[in-house]
MIDRENVO-771826 format. One record per atom (N, C-alpha, C): x, y, z; residue number from 1. Coordinates in steps of 0.02 Angstrom, whole numbers. Layout:
[[X,Y,Z],NUM];
...
This chain:
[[344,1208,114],1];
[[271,1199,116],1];
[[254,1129,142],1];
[[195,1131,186],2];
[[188,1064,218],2];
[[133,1032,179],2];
[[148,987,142],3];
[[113,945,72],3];
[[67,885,121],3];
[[86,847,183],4];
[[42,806,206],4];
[[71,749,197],4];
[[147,728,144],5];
[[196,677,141],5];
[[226,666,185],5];
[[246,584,213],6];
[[301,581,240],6];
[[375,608,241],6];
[[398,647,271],7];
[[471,665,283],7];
[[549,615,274],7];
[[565,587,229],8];
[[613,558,223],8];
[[676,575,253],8];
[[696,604,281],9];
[[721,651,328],9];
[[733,577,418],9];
[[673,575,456],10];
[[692,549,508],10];
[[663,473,495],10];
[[661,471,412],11];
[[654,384,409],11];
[[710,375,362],11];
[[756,397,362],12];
[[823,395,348],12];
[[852,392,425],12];
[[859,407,452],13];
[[893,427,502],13];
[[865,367,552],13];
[[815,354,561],14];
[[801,302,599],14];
[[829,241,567],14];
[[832,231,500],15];
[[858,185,489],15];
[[939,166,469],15];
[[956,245,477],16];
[[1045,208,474],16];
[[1043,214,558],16];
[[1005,204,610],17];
[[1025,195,663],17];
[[1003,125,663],17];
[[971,97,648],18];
[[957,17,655],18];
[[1015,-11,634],18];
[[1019,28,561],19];
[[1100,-16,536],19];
[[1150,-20,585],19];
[[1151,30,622],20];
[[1236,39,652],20];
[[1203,-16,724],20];
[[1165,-50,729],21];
[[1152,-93,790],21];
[[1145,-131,777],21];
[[1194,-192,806],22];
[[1198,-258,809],22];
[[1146,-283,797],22];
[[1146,-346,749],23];
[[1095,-380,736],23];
[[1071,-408,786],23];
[[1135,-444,826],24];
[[1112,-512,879],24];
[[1069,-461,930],24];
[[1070,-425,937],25];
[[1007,-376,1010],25];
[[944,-407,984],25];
[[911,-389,899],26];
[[837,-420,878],26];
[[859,-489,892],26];
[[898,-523,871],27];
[[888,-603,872],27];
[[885,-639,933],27];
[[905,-608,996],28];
[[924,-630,1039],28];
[[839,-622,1073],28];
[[794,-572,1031],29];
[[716,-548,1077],29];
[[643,-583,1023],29];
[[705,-620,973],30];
[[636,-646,911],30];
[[594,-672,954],30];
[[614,-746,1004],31];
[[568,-795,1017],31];
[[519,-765,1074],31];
[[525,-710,1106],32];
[[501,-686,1165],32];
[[453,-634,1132],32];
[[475,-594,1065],33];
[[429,-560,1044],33];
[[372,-581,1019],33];
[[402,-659,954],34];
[[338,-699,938],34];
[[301,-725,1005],34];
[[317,-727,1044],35];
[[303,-783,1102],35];
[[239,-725,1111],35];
[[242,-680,1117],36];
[[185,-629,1150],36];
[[110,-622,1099],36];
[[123,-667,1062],37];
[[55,-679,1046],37];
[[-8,-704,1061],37];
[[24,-770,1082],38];
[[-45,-802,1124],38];
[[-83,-758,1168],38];
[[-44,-699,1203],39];
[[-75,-664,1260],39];
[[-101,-611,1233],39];
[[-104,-620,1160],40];
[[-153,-546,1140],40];
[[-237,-568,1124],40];
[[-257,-526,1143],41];
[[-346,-522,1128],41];
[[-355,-515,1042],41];
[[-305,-485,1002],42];
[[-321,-493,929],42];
[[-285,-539,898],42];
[[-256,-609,941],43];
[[-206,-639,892],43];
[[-243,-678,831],43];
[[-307,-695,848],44];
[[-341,-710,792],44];
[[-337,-661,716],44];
[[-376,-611,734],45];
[[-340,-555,664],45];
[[-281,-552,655],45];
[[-229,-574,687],46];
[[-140,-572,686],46];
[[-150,-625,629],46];
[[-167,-670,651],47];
[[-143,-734,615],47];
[[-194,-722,548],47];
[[-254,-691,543],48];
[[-269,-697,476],48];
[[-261,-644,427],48];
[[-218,-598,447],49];
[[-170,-557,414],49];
[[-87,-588,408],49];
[[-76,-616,441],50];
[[-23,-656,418],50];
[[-30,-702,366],50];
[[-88,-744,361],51];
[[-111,-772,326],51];
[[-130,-759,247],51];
[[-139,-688,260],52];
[[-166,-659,213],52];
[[-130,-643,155],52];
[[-55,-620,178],53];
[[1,-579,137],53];
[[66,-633,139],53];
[[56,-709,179],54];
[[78,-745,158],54];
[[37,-808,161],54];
[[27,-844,91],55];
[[-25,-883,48],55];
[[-2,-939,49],55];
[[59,-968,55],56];
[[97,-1038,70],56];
[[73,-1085,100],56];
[[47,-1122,79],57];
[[21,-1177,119],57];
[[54,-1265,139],57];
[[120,-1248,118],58];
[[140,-1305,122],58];
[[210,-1299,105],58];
[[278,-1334,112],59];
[[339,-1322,108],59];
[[353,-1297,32],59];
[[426,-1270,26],60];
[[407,-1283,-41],60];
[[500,-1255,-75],60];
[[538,-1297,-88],61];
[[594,-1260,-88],61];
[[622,-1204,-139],61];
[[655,-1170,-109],62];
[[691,-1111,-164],62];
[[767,-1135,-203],62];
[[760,-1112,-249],63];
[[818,-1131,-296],63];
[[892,-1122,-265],63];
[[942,-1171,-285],64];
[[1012,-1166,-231],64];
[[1032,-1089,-250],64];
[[1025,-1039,-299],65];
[[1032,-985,-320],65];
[[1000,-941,-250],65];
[[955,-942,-202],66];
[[915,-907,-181],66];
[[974,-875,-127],66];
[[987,-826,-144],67];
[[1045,-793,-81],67];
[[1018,-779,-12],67];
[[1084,-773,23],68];
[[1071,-773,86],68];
[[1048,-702,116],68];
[[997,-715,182],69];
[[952,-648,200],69];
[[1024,-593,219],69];
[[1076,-612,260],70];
[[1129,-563,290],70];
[[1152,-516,220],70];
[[1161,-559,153],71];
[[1195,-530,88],71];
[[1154,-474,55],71];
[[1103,-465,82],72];
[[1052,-406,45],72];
[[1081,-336,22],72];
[[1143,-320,58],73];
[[1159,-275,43],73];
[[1223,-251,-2],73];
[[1227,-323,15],74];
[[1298,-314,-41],74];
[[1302,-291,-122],74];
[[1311,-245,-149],75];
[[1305,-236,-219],75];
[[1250,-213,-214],75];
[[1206,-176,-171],76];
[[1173,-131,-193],76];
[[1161,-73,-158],76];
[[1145,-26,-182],77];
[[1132,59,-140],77];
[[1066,29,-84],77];
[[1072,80,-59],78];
[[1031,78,9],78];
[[982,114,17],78];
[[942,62,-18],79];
[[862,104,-55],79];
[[798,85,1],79];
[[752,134,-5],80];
[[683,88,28],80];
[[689,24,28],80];
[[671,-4,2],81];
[[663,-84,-11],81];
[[695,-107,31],81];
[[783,-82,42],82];
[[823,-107,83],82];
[[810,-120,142],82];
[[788,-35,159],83];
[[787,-13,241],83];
[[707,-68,265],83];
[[676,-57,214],84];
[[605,-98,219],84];
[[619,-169,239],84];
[[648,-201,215],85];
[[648,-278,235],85];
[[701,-282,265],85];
[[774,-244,271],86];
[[826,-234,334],86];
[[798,-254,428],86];
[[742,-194,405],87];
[[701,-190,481],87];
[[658,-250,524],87];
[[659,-296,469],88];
[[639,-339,493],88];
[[674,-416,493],88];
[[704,-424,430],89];
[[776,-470,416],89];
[[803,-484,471],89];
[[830,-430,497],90];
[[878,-431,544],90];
[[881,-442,625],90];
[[817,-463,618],91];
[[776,-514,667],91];
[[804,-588,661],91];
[[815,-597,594],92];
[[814,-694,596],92];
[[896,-704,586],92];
[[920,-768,598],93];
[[995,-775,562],93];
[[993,-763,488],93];
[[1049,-718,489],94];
[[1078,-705,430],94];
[[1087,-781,377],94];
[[1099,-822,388],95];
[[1112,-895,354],95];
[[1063,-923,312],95];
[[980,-874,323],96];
[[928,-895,301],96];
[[918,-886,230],96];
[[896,-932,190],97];
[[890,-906,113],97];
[[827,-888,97],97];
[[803,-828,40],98];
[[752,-810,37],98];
[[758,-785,-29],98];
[[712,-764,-58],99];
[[685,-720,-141],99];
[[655,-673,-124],99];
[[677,-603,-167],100];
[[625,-556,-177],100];
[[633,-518,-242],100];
[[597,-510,-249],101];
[[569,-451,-306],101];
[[551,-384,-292],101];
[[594,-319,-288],102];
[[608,-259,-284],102];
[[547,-220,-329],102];
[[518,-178,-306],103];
[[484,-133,-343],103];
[[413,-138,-368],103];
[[403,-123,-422],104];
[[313,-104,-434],104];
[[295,-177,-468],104];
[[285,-228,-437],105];
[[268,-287,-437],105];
[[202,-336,-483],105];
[[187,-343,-542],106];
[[129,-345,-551],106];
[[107,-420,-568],106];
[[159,-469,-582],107];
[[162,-551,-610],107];
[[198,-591,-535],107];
[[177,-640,-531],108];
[[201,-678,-482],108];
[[262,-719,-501],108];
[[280,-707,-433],109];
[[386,-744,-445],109];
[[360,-819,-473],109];
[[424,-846,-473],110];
[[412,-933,-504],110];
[[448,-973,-441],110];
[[448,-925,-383],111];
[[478,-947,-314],111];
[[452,-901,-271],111];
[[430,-946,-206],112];
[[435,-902,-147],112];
[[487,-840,-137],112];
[[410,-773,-143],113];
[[474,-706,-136],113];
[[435,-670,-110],113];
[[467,-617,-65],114];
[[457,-538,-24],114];
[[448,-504,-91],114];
[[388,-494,-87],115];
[[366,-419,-141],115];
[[325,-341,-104],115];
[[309,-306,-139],116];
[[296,-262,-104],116];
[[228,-273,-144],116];
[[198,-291,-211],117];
[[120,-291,-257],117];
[[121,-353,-272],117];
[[62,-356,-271],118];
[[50,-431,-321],118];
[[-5,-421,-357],118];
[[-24,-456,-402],119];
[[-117,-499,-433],119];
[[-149,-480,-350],119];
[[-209,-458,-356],120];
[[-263,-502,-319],120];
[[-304,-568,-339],120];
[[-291,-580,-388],121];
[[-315,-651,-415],121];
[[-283,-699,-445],121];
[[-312,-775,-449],122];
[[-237,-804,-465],122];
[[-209,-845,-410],122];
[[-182,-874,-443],123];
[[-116,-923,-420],123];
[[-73,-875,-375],123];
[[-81,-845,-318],124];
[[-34,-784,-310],124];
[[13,-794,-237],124];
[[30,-887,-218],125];
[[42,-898,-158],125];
[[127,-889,-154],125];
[[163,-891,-229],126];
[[236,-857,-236],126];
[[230,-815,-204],126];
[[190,-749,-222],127];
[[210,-693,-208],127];
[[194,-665,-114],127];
[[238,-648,-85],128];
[[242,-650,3],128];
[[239,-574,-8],128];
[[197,-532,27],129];
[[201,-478,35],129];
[[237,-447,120],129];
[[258,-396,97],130];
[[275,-355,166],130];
[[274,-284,168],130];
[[285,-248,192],131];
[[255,-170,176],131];
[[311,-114,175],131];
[[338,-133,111],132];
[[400,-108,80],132];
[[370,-32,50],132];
[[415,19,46],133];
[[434,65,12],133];
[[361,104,56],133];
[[361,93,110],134];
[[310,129,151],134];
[[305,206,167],134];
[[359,230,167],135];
[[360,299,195],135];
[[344,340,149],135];
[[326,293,59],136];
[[279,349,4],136];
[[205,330,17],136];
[[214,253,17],137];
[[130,233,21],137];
[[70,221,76],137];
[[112,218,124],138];
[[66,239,222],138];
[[63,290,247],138];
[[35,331,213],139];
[[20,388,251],139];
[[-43,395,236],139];
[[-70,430,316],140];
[[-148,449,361],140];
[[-133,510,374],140];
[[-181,542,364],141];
[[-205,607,373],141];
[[-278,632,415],141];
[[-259,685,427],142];
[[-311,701,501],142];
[[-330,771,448],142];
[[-411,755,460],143];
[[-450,784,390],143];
[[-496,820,453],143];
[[-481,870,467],144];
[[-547,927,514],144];
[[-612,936,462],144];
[[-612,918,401],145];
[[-694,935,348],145];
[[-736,908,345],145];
[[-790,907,358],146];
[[-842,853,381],146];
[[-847,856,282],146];
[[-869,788,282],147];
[[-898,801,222],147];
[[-946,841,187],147];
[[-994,875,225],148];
[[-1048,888,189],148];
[[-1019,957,190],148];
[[-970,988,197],149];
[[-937,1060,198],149];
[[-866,1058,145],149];
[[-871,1012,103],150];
[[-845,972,52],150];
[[-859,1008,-4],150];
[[-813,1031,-58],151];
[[-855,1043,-121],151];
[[-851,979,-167],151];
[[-936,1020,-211],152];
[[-967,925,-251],152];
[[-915,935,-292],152];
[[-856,921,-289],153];
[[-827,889,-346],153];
[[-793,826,-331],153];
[[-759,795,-394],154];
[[-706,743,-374],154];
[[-626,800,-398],154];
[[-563,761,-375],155];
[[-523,787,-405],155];
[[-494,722,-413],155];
[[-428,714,-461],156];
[[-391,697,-503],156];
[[-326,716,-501],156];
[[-258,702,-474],157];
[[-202,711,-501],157];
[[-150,644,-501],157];
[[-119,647,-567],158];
[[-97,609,-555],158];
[[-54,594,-642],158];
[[10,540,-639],159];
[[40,566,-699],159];
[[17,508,-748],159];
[[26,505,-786],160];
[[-9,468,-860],160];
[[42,461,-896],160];
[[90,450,-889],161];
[[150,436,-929],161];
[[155,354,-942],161];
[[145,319,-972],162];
[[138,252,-990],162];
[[94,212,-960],162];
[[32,273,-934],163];
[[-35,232,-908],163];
[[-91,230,-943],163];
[[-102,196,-999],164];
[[-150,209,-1049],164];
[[-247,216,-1009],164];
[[-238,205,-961],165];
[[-287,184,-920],165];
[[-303,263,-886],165];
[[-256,292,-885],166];
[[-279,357,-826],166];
[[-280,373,-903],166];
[[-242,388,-950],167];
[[-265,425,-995],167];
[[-313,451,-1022],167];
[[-353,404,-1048],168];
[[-431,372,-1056],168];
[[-468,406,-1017],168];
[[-438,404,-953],169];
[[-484,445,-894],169];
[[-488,517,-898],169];
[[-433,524,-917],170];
[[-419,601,-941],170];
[[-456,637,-969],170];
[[-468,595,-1038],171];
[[-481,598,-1097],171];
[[-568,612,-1088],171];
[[-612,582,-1042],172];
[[-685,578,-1043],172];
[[-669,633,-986],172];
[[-625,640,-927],173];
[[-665,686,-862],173];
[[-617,758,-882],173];
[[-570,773,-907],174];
[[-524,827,-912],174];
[[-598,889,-931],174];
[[-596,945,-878],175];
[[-643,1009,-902],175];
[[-717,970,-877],175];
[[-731,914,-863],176];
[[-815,911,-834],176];
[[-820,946,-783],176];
[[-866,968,-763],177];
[[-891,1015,-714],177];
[[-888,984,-646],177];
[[-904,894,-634],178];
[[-908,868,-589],178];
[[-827,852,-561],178];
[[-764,868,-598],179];
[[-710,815,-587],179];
[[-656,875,-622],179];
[[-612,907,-573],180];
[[-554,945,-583],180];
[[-487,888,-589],180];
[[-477,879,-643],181];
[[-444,827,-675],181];
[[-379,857,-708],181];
[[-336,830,-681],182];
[[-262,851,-697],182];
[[-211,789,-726],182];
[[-163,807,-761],183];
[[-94,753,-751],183];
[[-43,800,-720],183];
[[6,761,-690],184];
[[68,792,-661],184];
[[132,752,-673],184];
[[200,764,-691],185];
[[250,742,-693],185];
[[243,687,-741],185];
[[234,704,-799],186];
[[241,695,-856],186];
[[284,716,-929],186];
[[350,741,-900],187];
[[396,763,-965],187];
[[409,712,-1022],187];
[[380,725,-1064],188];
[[411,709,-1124],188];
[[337,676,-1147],188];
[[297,666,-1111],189];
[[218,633,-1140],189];
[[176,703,-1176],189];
[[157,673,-1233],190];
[[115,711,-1269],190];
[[41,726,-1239],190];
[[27,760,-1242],191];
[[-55,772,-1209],191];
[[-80,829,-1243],191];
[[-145,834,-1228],192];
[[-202,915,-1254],192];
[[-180,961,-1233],192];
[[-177,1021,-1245],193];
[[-169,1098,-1212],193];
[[-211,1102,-1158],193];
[[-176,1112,-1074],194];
[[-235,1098,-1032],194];
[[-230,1045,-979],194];
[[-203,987,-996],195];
[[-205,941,-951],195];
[[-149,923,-897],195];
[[-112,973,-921],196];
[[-59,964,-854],196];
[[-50,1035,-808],196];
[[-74,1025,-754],197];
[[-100,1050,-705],197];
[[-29,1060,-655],197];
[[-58,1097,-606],198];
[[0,1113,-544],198];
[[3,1077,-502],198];
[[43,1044,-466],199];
[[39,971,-403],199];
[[-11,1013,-358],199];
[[-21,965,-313],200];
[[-84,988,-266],200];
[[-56,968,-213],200];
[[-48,986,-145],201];
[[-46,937,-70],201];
[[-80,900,-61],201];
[[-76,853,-28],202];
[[-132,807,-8],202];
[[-181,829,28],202];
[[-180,902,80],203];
[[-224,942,109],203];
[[-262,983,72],203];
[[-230,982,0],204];
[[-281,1022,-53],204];
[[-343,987,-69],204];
[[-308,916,-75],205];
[[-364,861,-120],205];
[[-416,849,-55],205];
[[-420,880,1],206];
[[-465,866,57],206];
[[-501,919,62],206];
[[-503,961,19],207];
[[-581,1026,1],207];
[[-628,990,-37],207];
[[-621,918,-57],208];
[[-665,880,-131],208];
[[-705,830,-70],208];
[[-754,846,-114],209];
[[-808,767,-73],209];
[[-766,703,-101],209];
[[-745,691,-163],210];
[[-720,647,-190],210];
[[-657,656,-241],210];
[[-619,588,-217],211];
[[-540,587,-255],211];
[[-521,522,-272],211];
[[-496,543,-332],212];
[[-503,490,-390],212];
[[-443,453,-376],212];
[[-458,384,-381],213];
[[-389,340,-326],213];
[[-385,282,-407],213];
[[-345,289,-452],214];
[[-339,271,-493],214];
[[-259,235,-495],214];
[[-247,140,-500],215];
[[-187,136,-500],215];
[[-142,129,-563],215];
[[-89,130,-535],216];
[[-33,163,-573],216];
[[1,130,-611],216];
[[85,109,-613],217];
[[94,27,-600],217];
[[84,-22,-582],217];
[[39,-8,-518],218];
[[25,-82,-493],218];
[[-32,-46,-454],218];
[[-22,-30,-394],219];
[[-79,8,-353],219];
[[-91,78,-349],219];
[[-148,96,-314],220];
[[-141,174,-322],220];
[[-130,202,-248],220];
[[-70,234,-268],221];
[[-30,248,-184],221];
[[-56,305,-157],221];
[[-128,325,-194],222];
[[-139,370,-140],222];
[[-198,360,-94],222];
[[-218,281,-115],223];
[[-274,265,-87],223];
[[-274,271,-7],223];
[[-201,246,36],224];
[[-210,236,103],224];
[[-233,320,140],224];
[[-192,358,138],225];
[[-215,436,134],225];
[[-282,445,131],225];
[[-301,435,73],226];
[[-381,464,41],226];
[[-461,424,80],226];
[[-420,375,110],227];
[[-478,313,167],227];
[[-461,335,219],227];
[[-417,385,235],228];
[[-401,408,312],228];
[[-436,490,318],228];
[[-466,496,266],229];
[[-483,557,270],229];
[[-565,557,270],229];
[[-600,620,255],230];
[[-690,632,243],230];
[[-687,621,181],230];
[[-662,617,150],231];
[[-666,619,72],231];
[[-661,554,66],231];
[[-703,546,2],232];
[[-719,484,-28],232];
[[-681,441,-72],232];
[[-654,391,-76],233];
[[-597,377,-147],233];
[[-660,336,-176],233];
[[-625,349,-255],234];
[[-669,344,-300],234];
[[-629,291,-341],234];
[[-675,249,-369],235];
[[-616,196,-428],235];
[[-623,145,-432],235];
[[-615,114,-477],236];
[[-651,44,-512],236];
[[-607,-14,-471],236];
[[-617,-81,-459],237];
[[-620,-127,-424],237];
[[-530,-141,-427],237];
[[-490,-140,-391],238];
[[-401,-142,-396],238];
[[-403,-210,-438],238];
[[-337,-208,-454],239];
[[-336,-277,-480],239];
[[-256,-308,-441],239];
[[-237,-242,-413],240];
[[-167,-273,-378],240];
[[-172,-243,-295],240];
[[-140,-255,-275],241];
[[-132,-265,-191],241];
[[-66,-271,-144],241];
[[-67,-212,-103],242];
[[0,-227,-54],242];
[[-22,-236,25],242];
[[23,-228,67],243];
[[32,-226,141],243];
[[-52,-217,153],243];
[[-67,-150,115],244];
[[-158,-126,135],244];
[[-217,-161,122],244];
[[-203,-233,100],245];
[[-239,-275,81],245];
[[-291,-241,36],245];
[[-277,-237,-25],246];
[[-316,-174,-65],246];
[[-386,-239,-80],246];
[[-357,-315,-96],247];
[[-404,-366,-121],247];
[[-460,-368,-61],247];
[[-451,-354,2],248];
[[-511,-343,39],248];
[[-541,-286,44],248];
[[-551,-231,16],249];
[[-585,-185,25],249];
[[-660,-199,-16],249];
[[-713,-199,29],250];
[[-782,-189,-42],250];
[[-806,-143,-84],250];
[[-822,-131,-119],251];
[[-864,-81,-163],251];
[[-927,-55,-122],251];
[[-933,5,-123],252];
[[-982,56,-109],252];
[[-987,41,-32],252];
[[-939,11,22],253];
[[-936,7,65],253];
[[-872,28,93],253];
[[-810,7,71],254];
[[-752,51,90],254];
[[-730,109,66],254];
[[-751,114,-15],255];
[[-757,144,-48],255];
[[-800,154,-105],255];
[[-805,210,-161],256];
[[-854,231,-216],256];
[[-836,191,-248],256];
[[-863,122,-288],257];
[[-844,87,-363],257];
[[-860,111,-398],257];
[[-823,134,-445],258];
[[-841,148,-522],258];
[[-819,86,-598],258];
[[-855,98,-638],259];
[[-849,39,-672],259];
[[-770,45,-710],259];
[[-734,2,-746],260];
[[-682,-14,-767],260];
[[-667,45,-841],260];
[[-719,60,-880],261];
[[-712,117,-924],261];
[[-733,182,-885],261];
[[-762,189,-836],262];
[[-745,261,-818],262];
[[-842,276,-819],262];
[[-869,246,-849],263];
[[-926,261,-896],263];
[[-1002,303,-823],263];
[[-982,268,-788],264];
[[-1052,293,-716],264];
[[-1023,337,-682],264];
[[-962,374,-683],265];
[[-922,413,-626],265];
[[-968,477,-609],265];
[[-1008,503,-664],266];
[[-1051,557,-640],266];
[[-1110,522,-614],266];
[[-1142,469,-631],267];
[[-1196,460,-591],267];
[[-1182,440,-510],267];
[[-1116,395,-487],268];
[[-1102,402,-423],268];
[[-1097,435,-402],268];
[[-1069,511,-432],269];
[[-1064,565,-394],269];
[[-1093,595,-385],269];
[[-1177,602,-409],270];
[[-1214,629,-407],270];
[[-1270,584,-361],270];
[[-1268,520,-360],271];
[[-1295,494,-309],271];
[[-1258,496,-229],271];
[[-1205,490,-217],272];
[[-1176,516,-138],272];
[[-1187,598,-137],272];
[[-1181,633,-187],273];
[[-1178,704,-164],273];
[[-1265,715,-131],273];
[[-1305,672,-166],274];
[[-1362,681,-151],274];
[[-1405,640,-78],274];
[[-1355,578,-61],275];
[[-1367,540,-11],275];
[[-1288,553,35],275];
[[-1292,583,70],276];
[[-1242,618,132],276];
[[-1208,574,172],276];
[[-1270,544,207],277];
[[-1278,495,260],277];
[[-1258,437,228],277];
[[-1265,403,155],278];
[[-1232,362,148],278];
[[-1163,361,142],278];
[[-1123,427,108],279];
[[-1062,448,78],279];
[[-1017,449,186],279];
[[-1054,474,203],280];
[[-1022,456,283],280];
[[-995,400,288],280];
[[-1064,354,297],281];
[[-1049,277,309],281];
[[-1025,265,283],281];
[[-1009,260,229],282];
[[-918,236,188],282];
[[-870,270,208],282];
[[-870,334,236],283];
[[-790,361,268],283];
[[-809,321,333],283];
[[-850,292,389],284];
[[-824,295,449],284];
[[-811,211,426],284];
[[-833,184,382],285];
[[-809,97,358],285];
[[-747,115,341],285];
[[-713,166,297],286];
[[-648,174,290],286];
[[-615,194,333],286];
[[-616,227,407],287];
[[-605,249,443],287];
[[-557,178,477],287];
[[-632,143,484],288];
[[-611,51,543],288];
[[-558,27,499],288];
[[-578,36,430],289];
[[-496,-18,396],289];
[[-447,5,423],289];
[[-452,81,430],290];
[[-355,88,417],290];
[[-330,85,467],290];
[[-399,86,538],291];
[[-351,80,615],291];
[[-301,5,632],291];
[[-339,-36,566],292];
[[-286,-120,594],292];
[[-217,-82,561],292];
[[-206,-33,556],293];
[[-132,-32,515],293];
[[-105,37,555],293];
[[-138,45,620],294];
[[-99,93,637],294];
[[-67,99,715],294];
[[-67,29,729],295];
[[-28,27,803],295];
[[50,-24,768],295];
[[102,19,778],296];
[[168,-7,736],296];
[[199,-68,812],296];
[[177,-82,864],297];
[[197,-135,886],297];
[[156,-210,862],297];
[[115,-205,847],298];
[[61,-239,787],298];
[[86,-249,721],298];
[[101,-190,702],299];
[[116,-193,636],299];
[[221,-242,622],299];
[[240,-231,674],300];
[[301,-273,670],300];
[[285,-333,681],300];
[[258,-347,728],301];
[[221,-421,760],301];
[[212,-462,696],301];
[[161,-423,663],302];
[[145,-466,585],302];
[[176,-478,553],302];
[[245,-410,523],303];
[[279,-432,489],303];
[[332,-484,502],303];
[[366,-490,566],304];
[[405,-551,578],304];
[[366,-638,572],304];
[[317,-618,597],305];
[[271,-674,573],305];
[[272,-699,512],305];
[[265,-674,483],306];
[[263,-643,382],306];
[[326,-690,358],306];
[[391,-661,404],307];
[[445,-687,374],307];
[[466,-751,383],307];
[[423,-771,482],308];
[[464,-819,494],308];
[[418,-888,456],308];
[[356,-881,443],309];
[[321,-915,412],309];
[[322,-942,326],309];
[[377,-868,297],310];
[[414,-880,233],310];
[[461,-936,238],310];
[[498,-931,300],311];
[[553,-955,289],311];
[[559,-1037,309],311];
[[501,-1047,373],312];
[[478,-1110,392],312];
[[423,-1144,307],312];
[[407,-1106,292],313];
[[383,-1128,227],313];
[[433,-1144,185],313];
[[495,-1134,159],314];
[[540,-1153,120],314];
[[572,-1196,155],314];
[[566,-1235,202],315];
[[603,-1280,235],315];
[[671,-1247,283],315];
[[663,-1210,314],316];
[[715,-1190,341],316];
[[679,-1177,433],316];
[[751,-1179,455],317];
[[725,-1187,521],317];
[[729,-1113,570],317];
[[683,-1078,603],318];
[[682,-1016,637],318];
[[715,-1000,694],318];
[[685,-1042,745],319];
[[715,-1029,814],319];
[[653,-1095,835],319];
């Protein structure tokens, strides 16, 4: 069944083909690739997205502990994360030292580090983002439903297993008339008779005027999807942020804000279901975000930038 997920399948495969190719081919094209910036018409937005996901403003050294970029793989399986910062690593000399922090990210390192989440607020210039574990959380979808051929509901799926926060949510929208509200993949969590529901595709959740983008551990990974579509994401102000710059998105302009207890979710939805033309203009504002994230010779551009600017920030030298 075609669910609307990335295929792990030829992003496996693309990436044990990077592995099996010499590093020195990227290293030998770093300075010519960075070099092609000046000659772009968006290097301004280049640089303030570089800027953006790395916060460093000044040298700053890493502990003699901080291992070397070539050693990443040693002693460990060959996970996302890997292939994620592999693809771009392997651009600079191996000799370079660096920090990261693996996984659902929510406190800032006590050293310059590659994360995949951080705070949006805060002291948060430790934490260096890059756009790790992508092939669950970048995905765009091509939505043929105009909105107004949408049914008024919101939907909801999503698992609640040590999220006291979706719970809650559960707990007020589970059975309202406005909001088909589910949990999923939840073994061993206690819940009401009722609330655990059947997974949905992501092409299912695109029959709803609105979908409930509620985060998880850290962000809610289904937000990039749900801004690429007619449908509306719905959800109270993020408090964490990756690659998608979640800390720049506005309220009732990129997306539906709802307040932090849950408490207005029917009156928003009852005000876009009733104003059309506004509920548009927030999909075609979500529409413009997600195109800066979808030309991948751009999207590498930044991230080497990203790194080499980590690493000239810790005192180390690039090319």
């Amino acid at each position: 069944m075609f669910t609307g997920k990335n295929s792990k399948v030829p992003y496996y495969a693309l990436n044990f083909l990077r592995l099996a190719m010499p590093r020195i081919f990227c290293r030998r094209h770093l300075a010519a690739t960075l070099g092609n910036l000046d000659a772009r018409p968006d290097r301004e937005a280049i640089h303030n997205r570089v800027d953006y996901y790395n916060r460093l403003r000044s040298v700053v050294s890493l502990p003699a502990s901080a291992p070397r970029v070539g050693d990443l793989r040693l002693g460990r399986r060959l996970t996302v994360y890997f292939f994620d910062t592999y693809e771009f690593t392997r651009w600079f000399d191996p000799e370079l030292r660096w920090d990261y922090v693996f996984g659902d990210v929510t406190e800032v390192p006590p050293h310059p580090a590659i994360v995949k989440s951080r705070p949006i607020h805060g002291d948060i210039g430790n934490s260096v983002v890059l756009n790790l574990e992508k092939v669950r959380h970048f995905i765009f979808l091509e939505d043929r439903i105009p909105f107004t051929a949408k049914q008024d509901r919101a939907i909801f799926r999503g698992s609640i297993r040590g999220k006291p926060h979706r719970r809650r949510f559960m707990e007020m929208y589970h059975g309202h008339p406005l909001c088909e509200a589910h949990s999923v993949k939840d073994d061993g969590e206690q819940m009401p008779s009722g609330w655990r529901g059947s997974p949905r595709t992501l092409y299912d959740h695109l029959t709803y005027k609105f979908i409930v983008t509620l985060e998880g551990n850290d962000v809610a990974s289904n937000l990039k999807w749900v801004m690429s579509s007619n449908s509306l994401a719905v959800m109270p102000r993020p408090k964490y942020e990756t690659w998608f710059m979640e800390g720049s998105l506005l309220p009732d302009y990129h997306y539906v804000e709802i307040r932090s207890d849950y408490a207005d979710l029917e009156e928003k939805l009852n005000h876009y279901m009733t104003h059309p033309a506004e509920a548009e203009q927030i999909s075609r504002n979500a529409h413009d975000f997600i195109r800066q994230f979808q030309d991948p010779s751009r999207e590498r551009l930044i991230s080497l930038l990203v790194l080499k600017k980590y690493f000239e920030s810790t005192g180390q030298r690039v090319c």
